[in-house]
N, C-alpha and C positions, 0 to 999 in steps of 0.2 A: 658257858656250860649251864646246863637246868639244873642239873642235878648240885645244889649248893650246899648241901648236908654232907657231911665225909659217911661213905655207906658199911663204913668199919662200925660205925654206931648203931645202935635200934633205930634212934631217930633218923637216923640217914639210911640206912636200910627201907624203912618204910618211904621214906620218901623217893628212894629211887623204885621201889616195888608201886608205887602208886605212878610215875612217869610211865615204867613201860605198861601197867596193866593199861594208861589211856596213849598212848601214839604206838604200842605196837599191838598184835592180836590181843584182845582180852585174855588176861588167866586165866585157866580152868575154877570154872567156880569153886568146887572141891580144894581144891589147891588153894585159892585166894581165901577161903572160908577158915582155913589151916590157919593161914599168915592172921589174919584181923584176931583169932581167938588166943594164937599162941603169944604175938606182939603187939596187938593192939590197934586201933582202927587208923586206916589209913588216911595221910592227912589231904587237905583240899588243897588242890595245884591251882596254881597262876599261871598257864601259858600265855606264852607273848602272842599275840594277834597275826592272825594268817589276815594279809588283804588280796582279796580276790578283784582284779579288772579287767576286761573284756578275757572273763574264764583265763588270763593266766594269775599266777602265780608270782605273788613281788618278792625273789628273790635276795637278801641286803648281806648276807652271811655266806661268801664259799667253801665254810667249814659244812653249810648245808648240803653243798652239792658233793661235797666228798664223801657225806658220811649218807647219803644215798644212793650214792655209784656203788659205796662198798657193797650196799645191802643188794643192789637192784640191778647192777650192770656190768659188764665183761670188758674188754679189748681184746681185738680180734685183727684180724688183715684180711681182706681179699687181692688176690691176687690176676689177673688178667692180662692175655695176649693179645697182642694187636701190631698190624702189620706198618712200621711207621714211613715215612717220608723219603729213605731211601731203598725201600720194600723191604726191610730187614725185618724178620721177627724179635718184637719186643717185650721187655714185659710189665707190667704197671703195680705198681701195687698201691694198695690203699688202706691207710691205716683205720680202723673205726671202733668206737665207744657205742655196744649197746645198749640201752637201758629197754627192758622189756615194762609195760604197762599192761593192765588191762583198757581194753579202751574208755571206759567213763574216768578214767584219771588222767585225759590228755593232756589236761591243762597244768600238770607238774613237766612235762615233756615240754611242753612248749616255752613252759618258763625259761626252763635249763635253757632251750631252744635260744630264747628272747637274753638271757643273759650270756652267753657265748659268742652270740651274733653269727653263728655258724650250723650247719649240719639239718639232716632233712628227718620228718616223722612220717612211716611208713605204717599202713595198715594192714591188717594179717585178720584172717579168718579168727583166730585165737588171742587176738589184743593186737597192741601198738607194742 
């Protein structure tokens, strides 16, 4: 867990306010301008090191990929007819995990990808 400060405190409080102001959208300036004046400046993170190789993504943590499926991705089924082996209509189903990207973040996809050993990256007008 990053967040090592209990956030029932000030001090933990800014510390977890400073995690999501850098890995999720920045806070509204106004808003973050509130937090520094009212509690005091927020402190300097240590994130653990992202290593990037050939554009994937080294994966070591599957609490990672969980807590970005939460954010990023669905489960779904498609379902398909098809006429099988003794001409009987059949029906297929197939289970599937979307994770929708924009496309220049392919290489978090492909990680998941490379770490699963399974499943395909599809490209869409509107991202991956």
């Amino acid at each position: 867990m990053i967040c090592k400060e209990v956030p029932s405190t000030q001090k933990g409080f800014l510390h977890c306010l400073a995690i999501i102001n850098n890995i999720n959208k920045p806070i509204n300036s106004d808003k973050l301008l509130y937090f520094i004046n009212t509690y005091g400046k927020l402190p300097e993170l240590i994130l653990p090191p992202v290593t990037l190789s050939n554009c994937s993504l080294l994966i070591f943590k599957p609490w990672w990929i969980v807590g970005f499926i939460c954010g990023e991705g669905s489960f779904t089924y498609y379902t398909k007819k098809y006429i099988g082996k003794s001409l009987v209509e059949k029906l297929h189903h197939t289970l599937v995990l979307e994770i929708s990207q924009d496309s220049k973040y392919v290489y978090i996809l492909k990680a998941i990808n490379a770490y699963f050993g399974v499943g395909n990256i599809f490209s869409e007008k509107r991202g991956i």
